[in-house]
C-alpha positions in Angstrom: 2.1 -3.8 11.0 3.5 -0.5 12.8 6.2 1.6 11.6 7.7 4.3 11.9 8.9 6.9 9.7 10.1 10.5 10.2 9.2 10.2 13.8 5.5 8.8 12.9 3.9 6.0 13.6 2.1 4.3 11.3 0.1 1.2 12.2 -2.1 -0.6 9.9 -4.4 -2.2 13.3 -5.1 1.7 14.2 -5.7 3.2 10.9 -8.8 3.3 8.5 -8.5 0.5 5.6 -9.4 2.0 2.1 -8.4 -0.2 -0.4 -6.4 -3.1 -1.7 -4.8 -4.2 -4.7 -3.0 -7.9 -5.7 -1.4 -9.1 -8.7 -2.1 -12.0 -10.6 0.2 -14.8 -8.4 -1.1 -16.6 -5.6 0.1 -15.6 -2.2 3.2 -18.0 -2.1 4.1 -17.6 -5.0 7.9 -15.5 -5.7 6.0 -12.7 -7.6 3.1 -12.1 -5.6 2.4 -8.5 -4.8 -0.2 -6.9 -2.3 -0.8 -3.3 -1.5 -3.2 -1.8 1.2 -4.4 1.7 1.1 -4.5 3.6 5.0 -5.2 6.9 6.1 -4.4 7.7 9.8 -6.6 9.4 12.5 -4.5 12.6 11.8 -5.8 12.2 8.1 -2.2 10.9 6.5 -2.2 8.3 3.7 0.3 5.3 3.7 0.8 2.2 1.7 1.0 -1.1 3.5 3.3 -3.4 0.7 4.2 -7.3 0.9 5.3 -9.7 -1.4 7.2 -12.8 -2.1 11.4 -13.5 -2.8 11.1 -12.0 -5.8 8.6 -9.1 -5.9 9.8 -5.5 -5.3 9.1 -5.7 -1.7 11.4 -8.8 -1.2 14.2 -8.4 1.6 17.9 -9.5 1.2 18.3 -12.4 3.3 22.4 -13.0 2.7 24.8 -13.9 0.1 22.5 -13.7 -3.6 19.0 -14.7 -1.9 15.8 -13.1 -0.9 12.5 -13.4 1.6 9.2 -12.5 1.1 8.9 -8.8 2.7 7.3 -6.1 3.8 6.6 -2.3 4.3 4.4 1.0 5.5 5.4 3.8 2.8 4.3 7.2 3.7 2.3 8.9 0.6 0.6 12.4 -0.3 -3.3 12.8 -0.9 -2.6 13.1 -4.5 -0.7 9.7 -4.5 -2.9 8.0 -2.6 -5.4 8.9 -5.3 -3.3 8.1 -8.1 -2.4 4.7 -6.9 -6.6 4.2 -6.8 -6.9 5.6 -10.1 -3.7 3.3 -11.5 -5.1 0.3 -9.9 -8.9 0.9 -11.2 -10.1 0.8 -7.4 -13.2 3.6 -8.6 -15.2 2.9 -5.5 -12.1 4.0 -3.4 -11.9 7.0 -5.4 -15.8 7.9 -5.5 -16.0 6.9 -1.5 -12.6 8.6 -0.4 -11.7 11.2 -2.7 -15.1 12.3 -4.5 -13.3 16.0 -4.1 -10.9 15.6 -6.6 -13.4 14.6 -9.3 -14.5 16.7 -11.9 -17.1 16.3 -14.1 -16.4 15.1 -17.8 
């Protein structure tokens, strides 16, 4: 998926995959969530998002109904990191953001 936002273009085909996270519903199922983690050539993180009728990424499609969606949504260094640390993807953190770690 490419978008773009604030007159830059963000493309999941271009960037570098780091992680991924899914809920608990199967992929047709109204709820189902999935989020992709991306950093850009240029070293910008975004969030790739889909998810069924009635997840948060859902789209209006007329009158009281919704589709299945999706978006790109630009995020900082700091959220990208917090979303890993959220979603318990540790290897993301150690392989991507090993600088931010201090020791216990």
């Amino acid at each position: 998926m490419t978008s773009i936002i604030d007159g830059k273009r963000y493309n999941t085909e271009t960037a570098k995959f780091l992680s991924a996270w899914e809920n608990q519903y199967f992929s047709g199922d109204l709820f189902y969530e999935r989020e992709e983690l991306y950093q850009t050539k240029k070293g910008t993180y975004f969030l790739y998002c889909e998810g069924g009728a009635g997840s948060a990424y859902s789209e209006p499609s007329g009158g009281n109904w919704n589709q299945p969606g999706e978006m790109i949504k630009q995020i900082s260094k700091e959220e990208a990191y917090e979303w890993c640390e959220s979603r318990h993807r540790s290897k993301a953190i150690e392989n991507h953001f090993a600088d931010m770690l201090t020791e216990a």
